[in-house]
MARBAPA-26190 format. One record per atom (N, C-alpha, C): residue in three letters; atom name; x, y, z. Coordinates in steps of 0.1 Angstrom, whole numbers, plus 2048, in hexadecimal, padded with zeros to 3 digits. Layout:
! MARBAPA-26190
@residuo: Ala atomo: CA u: X v: Y w: Z
...
END
This chain:
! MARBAPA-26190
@residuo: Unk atomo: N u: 808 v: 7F4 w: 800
@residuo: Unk atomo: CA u: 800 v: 800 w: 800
@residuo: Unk atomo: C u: 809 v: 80C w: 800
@residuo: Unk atomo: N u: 803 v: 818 w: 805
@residuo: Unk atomo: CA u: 80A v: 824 w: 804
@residuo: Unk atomo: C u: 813 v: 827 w: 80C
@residuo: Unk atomo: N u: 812 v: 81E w: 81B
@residuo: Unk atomo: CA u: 81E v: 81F w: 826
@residuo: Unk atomo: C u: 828 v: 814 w: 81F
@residuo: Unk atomo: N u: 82D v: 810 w: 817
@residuo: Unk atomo: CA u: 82F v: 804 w: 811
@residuo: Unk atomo: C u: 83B v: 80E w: 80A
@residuo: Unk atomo: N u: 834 v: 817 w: 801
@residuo: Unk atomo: CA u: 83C v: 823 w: 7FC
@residuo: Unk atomo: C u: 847 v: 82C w: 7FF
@residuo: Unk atomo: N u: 83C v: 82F w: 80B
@residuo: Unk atomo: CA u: 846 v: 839 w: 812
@residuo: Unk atomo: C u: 84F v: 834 w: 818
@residuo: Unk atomo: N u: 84F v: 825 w: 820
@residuo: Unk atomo: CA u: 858 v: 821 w: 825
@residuo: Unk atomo: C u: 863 v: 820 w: 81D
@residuo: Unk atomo: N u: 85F v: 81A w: 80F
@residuo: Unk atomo: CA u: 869 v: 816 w: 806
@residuo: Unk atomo: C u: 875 v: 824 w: 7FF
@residuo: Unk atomo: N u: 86B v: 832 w: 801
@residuo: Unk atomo: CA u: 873 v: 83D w: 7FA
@residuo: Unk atomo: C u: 879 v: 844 w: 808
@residuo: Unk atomo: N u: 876 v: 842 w: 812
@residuo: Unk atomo: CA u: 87B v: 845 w: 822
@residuo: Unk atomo: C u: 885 v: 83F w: 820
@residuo: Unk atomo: N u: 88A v: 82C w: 824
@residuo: Unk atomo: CA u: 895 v: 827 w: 825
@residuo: Unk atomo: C u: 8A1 v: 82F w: 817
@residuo: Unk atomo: N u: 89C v: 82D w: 80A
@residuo: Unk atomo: CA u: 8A5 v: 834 w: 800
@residuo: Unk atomo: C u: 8AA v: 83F w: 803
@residuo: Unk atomo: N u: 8A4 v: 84A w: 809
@residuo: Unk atomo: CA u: 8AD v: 854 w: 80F
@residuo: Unk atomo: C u: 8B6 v: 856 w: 81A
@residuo: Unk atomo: N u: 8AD v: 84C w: 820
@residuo: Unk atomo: CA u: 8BC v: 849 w: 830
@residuo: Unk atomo: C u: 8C9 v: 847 w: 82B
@residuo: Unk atomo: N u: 8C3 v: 839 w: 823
@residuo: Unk atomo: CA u: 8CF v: 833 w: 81B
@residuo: Unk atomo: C u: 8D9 v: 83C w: 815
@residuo: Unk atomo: N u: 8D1 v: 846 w: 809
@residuo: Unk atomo: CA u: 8DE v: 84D w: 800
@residuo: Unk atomo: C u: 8E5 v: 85A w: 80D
@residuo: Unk atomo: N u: 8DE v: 85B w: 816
@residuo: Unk atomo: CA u: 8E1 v: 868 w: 819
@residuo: Unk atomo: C u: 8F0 v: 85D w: 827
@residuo: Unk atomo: N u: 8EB v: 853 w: 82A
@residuo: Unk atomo: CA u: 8F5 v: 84D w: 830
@residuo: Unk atomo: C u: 902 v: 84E w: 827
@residuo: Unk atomo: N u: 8FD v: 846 w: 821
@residuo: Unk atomo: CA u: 90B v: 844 w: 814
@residuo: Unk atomo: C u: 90D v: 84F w: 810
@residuo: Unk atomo: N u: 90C v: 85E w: 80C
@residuo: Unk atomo: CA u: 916 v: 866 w: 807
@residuo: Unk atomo: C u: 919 v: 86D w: 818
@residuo: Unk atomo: N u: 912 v: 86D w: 821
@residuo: Unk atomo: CA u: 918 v: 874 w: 82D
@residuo: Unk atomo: C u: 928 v: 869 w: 82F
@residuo: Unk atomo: N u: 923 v: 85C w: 831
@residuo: Unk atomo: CA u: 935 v: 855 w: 834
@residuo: Unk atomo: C u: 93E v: 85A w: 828
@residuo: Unk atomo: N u: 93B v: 85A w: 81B
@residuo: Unk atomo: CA u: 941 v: 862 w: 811
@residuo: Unk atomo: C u: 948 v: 86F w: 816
@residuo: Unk atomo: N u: 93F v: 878 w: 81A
@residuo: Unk atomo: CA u: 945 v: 883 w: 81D
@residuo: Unk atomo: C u: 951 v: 883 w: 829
@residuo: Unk atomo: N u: 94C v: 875 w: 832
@residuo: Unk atomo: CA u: 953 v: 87F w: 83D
@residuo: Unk atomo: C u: 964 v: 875 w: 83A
@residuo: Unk atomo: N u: 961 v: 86B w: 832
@residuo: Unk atomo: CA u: 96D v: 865 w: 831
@residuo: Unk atomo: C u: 971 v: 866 w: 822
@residuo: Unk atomo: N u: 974 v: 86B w: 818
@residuo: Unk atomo: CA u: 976 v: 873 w: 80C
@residuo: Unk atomo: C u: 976 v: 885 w: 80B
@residuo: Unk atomo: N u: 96C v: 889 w: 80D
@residuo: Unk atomo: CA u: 96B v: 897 w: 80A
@residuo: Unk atomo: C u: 979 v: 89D w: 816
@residuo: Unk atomo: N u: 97B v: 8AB w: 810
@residuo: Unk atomo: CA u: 980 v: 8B3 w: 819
@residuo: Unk atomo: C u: 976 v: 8BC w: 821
@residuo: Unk atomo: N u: 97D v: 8BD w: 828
@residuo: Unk atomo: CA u: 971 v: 8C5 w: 830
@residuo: Unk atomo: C u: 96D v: 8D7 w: 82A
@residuo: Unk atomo: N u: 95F v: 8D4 w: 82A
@residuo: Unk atomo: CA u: 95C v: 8E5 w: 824
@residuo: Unk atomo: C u: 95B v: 8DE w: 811
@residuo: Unk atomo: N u: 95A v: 8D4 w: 810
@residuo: Unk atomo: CA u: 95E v: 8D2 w: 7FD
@residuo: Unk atomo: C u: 94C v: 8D4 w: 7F9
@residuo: Unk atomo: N u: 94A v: 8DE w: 7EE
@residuo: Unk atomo: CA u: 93D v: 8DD w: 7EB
@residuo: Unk atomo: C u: 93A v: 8D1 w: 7E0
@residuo: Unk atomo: N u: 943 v: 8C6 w: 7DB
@residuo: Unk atomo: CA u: 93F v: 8BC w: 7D8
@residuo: Unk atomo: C u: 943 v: 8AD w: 7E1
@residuo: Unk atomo: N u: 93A v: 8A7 w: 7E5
@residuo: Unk atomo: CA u: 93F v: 89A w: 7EA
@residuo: Unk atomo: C u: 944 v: 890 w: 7E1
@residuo: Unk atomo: N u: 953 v: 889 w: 7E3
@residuo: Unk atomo: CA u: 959 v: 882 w: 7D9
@residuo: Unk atomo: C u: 95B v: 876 w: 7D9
@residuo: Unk atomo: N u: 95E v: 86E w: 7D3
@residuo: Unk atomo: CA u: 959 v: 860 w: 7D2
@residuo: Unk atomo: C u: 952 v: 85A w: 7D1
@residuo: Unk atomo: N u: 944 v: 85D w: 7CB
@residuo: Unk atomo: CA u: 938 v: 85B w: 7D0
@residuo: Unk atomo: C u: 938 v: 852 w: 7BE
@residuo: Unk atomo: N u: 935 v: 849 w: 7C1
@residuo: Unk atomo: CA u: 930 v: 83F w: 7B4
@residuo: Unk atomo: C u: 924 v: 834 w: 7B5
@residuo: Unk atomo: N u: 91B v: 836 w: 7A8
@residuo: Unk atomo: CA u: 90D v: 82D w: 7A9
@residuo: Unk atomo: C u: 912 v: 821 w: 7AF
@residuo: Unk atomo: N u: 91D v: 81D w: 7B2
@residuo: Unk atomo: CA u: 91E v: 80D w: 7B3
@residuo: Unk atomo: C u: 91A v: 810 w: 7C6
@residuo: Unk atomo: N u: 915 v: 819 w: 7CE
@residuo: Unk atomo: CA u: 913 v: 81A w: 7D7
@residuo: Unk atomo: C u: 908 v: 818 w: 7DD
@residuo: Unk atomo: N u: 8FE v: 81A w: 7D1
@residuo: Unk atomo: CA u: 8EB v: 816 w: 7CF
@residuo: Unk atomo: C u: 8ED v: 80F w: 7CA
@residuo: Unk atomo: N u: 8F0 v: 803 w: 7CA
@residuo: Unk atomo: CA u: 8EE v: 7F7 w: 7C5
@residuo: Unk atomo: C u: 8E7 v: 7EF w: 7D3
@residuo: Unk atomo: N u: 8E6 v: 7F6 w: 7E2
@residuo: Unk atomo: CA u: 8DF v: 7EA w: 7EB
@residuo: Unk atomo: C u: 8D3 v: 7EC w: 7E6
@residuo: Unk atomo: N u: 8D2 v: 7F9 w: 7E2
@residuo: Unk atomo: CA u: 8BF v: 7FE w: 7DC
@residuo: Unk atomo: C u: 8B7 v: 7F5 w: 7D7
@residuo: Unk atomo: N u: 8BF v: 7EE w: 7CB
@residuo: Unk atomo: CA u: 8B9 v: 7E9 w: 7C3
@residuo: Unk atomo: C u: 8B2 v: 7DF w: 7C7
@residuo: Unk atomo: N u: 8B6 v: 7D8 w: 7D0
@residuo: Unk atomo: CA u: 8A6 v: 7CB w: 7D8
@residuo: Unk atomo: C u: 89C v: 7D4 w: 7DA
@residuo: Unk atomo: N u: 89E v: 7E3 w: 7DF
@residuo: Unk atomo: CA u: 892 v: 7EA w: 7E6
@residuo: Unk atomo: C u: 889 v: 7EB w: 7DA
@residuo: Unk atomo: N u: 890 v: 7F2 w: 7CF
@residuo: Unk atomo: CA u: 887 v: 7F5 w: 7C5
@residuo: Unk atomo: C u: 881 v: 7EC w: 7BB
@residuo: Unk atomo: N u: 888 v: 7E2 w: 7BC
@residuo: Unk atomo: CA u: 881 v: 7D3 w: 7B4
@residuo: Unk atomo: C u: 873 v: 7D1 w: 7BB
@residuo: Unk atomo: N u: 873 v: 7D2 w: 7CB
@residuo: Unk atomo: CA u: 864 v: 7D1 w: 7D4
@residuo: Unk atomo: C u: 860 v: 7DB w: 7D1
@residuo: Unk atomo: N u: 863 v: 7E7 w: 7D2
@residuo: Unk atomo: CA u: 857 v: 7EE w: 7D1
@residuo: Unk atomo: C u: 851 v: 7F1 w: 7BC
@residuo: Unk atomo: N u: 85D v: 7EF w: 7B9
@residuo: Unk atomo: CA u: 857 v: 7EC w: 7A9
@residuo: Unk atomo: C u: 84A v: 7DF w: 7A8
@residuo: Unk atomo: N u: 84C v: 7D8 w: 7AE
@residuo: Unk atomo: CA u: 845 v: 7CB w: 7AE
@residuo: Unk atomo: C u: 83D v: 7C2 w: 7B6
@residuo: Unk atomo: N u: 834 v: 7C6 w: 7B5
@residuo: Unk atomo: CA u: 82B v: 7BE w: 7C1
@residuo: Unk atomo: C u: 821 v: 7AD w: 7BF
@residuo: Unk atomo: N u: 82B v: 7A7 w: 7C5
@residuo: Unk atomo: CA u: 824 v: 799 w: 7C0
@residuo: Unk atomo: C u: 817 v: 795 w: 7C7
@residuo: Unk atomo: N u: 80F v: 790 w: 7C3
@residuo: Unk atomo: CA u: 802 v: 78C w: 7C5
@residuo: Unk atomo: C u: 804 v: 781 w: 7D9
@residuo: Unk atomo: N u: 80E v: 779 w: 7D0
@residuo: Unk atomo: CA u: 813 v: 76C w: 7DE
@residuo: Unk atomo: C u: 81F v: 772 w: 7E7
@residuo: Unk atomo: N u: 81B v: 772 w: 7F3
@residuo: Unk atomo: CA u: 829 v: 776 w: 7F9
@residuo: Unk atomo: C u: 835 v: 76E w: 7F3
@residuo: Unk atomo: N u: 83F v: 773 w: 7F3
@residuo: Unk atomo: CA u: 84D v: 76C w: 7EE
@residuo: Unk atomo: C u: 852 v: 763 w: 7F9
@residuo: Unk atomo: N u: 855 v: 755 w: 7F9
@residuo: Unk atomo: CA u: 856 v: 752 w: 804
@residuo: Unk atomo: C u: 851 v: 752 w: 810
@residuo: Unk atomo: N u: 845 v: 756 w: 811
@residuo: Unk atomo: CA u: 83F v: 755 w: 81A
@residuo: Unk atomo: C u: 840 v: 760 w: 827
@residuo: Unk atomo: N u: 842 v: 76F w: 81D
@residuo: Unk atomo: CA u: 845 v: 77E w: 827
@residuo: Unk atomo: C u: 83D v: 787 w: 817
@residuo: Unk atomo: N u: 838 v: 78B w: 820
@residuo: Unk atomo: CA u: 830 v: 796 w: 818
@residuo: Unk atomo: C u: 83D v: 7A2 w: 814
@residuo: Unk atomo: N u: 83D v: 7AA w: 80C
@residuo: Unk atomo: CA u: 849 v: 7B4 w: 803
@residuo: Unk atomo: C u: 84B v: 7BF w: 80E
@residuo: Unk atomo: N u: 844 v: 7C3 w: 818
@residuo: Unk atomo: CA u: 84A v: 7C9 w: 822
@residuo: Unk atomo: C u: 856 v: 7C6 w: 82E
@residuo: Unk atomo: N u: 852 v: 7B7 w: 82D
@residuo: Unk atomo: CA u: 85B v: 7B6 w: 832
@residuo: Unk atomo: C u: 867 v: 7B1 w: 82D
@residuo: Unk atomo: N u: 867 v: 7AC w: 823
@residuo: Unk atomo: CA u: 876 v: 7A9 w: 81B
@residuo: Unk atomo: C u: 87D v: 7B8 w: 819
@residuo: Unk atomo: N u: 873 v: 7C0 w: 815
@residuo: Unk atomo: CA u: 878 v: 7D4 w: 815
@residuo: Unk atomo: C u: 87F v: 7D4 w: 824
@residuo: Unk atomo: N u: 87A v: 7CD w: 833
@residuo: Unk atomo: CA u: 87E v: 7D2 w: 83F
@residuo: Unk atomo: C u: 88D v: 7CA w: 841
@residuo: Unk atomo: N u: 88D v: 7BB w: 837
@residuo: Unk atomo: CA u: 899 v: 7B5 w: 83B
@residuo: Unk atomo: C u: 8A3 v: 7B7 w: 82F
@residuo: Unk atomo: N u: 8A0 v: 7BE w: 823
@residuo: Unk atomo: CA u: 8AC v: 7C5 w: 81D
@residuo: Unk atomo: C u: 8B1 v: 7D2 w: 822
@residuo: Unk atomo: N u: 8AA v: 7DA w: 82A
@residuo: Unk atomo: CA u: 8AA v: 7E3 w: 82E
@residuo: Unk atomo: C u: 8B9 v: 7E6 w: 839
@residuo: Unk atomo: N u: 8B2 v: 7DA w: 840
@residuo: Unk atomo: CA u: 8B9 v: 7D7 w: 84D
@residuo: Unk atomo: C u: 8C6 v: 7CF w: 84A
@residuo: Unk atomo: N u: 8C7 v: 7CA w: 83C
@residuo: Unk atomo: CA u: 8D5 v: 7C4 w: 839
@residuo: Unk atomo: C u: 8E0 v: 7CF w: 834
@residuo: Unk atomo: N u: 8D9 v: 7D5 w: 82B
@residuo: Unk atomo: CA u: 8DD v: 7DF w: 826
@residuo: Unk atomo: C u: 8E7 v: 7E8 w: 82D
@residuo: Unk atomo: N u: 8E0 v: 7E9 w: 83A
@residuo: Unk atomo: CA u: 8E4 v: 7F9 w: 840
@residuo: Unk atomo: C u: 8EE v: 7F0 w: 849
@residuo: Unk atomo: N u: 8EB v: 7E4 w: 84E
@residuo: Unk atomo: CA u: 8F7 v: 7DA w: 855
@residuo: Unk atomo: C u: 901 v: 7DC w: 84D
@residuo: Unk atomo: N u: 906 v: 7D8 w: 83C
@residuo: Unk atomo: CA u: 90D v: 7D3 w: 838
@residuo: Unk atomo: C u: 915 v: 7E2 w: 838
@residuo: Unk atomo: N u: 90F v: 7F0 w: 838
@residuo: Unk atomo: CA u: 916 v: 7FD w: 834
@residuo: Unk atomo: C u: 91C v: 801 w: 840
@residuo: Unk atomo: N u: 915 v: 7FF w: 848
@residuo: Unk atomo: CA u: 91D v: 801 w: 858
@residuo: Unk atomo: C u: 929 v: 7F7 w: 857
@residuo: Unk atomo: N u: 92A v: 7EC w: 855
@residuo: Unk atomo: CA u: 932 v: 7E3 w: 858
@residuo: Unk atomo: C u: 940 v: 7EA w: 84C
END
């Protein structure tokens, strides 16, 4: 549904804004008005998110409804970036 969405464009911005802030504080100089290093190969955890929210299957997958596979890529995701 619609909380389904927002969840899904909510987590996407934590994400990017995660990933270019460690960018900045471990690449940029301090005061740089561009942040450097920053390459698409860094949204690539995205792409499970937006395959679910592109796609809504009729059967749960496995036996979890798409919000929650959205809560356990979510939660891998942001594990694997911290780590």
């Amino acid at each position: 549904g619609r909380w389904f969405a927002w969840l899904a464009a909510g987590l996407t911005i934590v994400t990017v804004t995660l990933i270019l802030t460690l960018l900045y504080l471990q690449w940029t100089r301090v005061g740089s008005p561009v942040i450097d290093g920053f390459n698409a190969r860094y949204l690539y955890p995205l792409l499970p998110m937006l395959l679910l929210a592109l796609r809504f299957p009729r059967q749960p997958s496995f036996g979890a409804r798409p919000g929650r596979w959205l809560l356990a890529l979510a939660l891998a995701s942001a594990a694997a970036t911290l780590a």
